[in-house]
N, C-alpha and C positions, 0 to 999 in steps of 0.2 A: 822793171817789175818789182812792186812790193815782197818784203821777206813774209813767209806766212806765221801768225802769230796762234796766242792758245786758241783763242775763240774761233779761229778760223779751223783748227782742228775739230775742235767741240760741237760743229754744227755741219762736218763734213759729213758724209755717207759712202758710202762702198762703191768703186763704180760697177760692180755686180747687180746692186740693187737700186743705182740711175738707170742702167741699162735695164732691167725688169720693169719698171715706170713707165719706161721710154718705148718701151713694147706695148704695152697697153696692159700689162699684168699687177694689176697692185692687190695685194691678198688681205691686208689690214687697214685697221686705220693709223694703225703705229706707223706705216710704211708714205700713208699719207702726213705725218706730221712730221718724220724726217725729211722730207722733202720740202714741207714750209719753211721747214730749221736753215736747212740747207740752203735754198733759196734766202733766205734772210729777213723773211719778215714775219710778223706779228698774226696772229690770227685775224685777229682788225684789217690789217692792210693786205693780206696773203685773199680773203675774202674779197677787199673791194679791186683787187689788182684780175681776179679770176671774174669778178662780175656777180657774185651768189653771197649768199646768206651768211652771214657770221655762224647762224645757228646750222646752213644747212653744213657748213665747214667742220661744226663740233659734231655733229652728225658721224661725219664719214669719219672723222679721228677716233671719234670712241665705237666705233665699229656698228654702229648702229643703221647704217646706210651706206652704197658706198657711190661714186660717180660714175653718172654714165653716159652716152653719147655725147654730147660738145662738151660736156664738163670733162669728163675723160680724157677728152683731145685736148685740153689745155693741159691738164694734168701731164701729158705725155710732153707735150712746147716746157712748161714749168721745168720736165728732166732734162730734157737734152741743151734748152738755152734760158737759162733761170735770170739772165740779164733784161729778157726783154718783157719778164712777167713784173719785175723791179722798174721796167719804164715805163710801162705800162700803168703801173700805179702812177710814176709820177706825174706823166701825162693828163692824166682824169684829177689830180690835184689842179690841174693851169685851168 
């Protein structure tokens, strides 16, 4: 196993607030964007790996909407197993 390094600190989150995600509770879009951080990728690739809109993703970040039914349920996959939202982009690259 890799040692963990700064950036991986810098883009971690609480697991108080994976596990609120992972409930289906997200209250911001601040909550939505540490969770892309977290997960590791780009609002570009966080968008095409979830299947939606770049714009509808700046949407729920800046609190202006937030996600609901299948989006939501990704969002909840996104907290609990952030590796297979990561393959899932890579996948739809091949």
């Amino acid at each position: 196993m890799r040692e963990l390094n700064k950036n991986d600190f810098k883009r971690s989150i609480s697991g108080r607030l994976r596990r609120k995600i992972a409930a289906g509770k997200i209250d911001s879009g601040k909550e939505i964007a540490k969770l892309r951080k977290f997960v590791n990728l780009t609002q570009v690739e966080f968008a095409d790996a979830m299947g939606i809109s770049v714009y509808t993703l700046r949407n729920w970040e800046q609190g202006r909407r937030m996600p609901e039914g299948p989006a939501l349920a990704l969002m909840l996959i996104a907290a609990r197993h952030p590796r297979i939202i990561r393959a899932n982009l890579e996948s739809a690259a091949l």
